[in-house]
KOLZA-397009 format. One line per field, with one value per residue (C-alpha): residue number from 1; chain; residue in three letters; x, y, z. Coordinates in steps of 0.02 Angstrom, whole numbers, plus 50000, padded with zeros to 5 digits. Layout:
<nodes>
seq c(NUM, ...)
mol c(A, ...)
type c(Ala, ...)
c1 c(X, ...)
c2 c(Y, ...)
c3 c(Z, ...)
</nodes>
This chain:
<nodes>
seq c(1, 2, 3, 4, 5, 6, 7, 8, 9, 10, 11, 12, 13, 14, 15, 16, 17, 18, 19, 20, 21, 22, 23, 24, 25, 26, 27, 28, 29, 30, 31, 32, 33, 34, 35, 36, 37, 38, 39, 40, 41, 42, 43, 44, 45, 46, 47, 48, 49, 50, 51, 52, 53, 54, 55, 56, 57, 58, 59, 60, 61, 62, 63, 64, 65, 66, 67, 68, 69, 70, 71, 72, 73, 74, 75, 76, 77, 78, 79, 80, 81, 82, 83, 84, 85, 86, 87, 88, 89, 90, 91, 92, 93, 94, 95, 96, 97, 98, 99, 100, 101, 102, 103, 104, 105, 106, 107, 108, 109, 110, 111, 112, 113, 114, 115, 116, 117, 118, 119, 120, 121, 122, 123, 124, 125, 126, 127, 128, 129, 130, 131, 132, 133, 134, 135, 136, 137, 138, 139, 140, 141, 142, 143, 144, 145, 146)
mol c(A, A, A, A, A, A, A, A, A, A, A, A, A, A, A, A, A, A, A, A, A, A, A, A, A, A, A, A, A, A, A, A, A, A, A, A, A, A, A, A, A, A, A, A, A, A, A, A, A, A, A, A, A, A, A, A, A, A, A, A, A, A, A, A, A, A, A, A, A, A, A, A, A, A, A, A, A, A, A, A, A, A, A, A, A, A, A, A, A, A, A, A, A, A, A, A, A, A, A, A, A, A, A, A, A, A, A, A, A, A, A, A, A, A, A, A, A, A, A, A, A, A, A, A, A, A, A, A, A, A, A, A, A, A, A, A, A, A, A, A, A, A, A, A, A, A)
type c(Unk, Unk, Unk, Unk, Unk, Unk, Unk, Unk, Unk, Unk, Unk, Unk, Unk, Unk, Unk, Unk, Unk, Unk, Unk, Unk, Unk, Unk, Unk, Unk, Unk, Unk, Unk, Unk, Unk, Unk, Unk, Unk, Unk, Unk, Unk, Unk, Unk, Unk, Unk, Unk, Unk, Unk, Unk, Unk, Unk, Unk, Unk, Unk, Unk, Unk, Unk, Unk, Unk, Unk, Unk, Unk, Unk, Unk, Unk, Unk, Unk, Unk, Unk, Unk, Unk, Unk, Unk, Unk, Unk, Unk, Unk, Unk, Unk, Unk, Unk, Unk, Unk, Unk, Unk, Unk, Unk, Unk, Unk, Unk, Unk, Unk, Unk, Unk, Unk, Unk, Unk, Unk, Unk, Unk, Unk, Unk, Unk, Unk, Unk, Unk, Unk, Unk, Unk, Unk, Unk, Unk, Unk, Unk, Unk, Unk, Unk, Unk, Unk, Unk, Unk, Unk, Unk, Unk, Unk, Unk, Unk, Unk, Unk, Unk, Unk, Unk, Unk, Unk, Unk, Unk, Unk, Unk, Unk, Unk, Unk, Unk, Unk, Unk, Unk, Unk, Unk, Unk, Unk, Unk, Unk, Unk)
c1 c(49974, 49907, 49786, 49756, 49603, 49661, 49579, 49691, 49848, 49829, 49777, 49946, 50054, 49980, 49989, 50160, 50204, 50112, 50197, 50388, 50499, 50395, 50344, 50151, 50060, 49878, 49770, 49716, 49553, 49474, 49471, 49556, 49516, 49545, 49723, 49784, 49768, 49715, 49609, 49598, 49479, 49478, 49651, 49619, 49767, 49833, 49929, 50106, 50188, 50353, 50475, 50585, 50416, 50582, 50644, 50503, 50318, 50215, 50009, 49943, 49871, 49706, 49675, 49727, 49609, 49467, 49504, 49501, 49320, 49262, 49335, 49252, 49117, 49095, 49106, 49273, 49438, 49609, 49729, 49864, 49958, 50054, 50212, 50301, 50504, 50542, 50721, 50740, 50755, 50623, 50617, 50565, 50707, 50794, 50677, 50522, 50586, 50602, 50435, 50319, 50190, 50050, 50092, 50004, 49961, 50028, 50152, 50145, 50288, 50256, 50467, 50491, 50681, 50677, 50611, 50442, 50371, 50375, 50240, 50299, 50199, 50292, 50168, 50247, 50291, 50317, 50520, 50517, 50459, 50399, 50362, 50217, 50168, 50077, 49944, 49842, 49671, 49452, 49429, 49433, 49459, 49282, 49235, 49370, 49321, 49159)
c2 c(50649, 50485, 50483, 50301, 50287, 50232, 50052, 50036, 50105, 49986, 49832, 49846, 49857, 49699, 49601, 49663, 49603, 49430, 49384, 49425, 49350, 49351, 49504, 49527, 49619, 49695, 49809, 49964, 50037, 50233, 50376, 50521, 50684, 50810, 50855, 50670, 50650, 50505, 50423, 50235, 50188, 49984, 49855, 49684, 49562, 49464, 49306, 49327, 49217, 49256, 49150, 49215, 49303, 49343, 49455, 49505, 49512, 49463, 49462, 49317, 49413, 49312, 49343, 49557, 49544, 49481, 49591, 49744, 49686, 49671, 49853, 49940, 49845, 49913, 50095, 50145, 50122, 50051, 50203, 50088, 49925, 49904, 49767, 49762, 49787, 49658, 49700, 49810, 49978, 50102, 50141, 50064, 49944, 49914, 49761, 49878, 50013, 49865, 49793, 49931, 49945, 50049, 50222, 50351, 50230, 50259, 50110, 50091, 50018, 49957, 49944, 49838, 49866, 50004, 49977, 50039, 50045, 50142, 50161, 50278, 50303, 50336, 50353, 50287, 50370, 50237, 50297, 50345, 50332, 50519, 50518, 50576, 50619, 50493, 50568, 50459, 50526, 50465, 50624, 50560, 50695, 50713, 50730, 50854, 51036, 51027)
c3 c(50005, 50081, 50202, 50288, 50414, 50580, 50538, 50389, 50465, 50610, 50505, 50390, 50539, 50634, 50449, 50443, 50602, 50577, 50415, 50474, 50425, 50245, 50183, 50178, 50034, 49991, 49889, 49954, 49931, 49943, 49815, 49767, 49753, 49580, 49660, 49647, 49860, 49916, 50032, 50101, 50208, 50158, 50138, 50044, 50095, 49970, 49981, 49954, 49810, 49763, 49725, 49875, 50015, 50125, 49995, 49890, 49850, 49717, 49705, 49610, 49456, 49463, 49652, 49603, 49478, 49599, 49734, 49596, 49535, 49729, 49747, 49615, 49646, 49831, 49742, 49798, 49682, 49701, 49766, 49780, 49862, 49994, 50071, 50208, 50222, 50386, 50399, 50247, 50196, 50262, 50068, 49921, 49850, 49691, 49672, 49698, 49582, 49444, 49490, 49497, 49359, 49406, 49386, 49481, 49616, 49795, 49842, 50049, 50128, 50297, 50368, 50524, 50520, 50685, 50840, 50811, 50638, 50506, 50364, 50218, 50039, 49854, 49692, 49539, 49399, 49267, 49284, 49490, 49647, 49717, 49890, 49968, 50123, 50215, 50361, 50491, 50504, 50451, 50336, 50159, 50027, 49987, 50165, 50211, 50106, 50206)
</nodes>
């Protein structure tokens, strides 16, 4: 499970809106807790540059590498990145499946392909995407047991 603070939730959803027709990317920031849940309370956008930002995302790996330092840094950790889909699948895609290199991160997809949108989390693998529920809410997991 993902759990996205209202902030975040609402900040990938007006990026993804912004960028269309490009799709948007970012780092996201939180912790998990011992059962692998995770929590992100912080987004970094990154600049998009793929060959083709219609069709795909890249993160330029020096900028990835900054925003990484600036996360640890802050005492938090990278739980994941996240794109957005503006007239794809509500999914991840064959070009995300063959792009994905972090496993055990979440990957956030942020579709704009409906009427309203929809925001959907899969944690990699290294040979899938699993997908895991994906919850709207300020507890993070180290807040939540009491």
């Amino acid at each position: 499970m993902i759990t996205l603070s209202r902030e975040v939730y609402d900040t990938l959803v007006s990026h993804a809106r912004r960028g269309r027709p490009e799709e948007v990317c970012g780092i996201l920031a939180g912790d998990r807790d011992d059962g692998g849940d995770a929590y992100v309370g912080d987004t970094f956008l990154t600049e998009n540059v793929a060959d083709d930002p219609r069709t795909r995302y890249a993160i330029d790996p020096e900028e990835q590498l900054a925003v990484m330092e600036t996360i640890e840094s802050q005492g938090t950790e990278v739980v994941g990145f996240y794109h957005s889909h503006p007239s794809g699948p509500d999914s991840p895609s064959d070009t995300d499946r063959s792009s994905a290199t972090w496993p055990g991160y979440s990957y956030v997809i942020v579709s704009l392909n409906g009427s309203n949108p929809y925001v959907g989390s899969w944690r990699w693998t290294g040979d899938r995407f699993d997908p895991e529920a994906v919850v709207v809410g300020d507890d993070s997991p180290s807040s939540a047991g009491g």
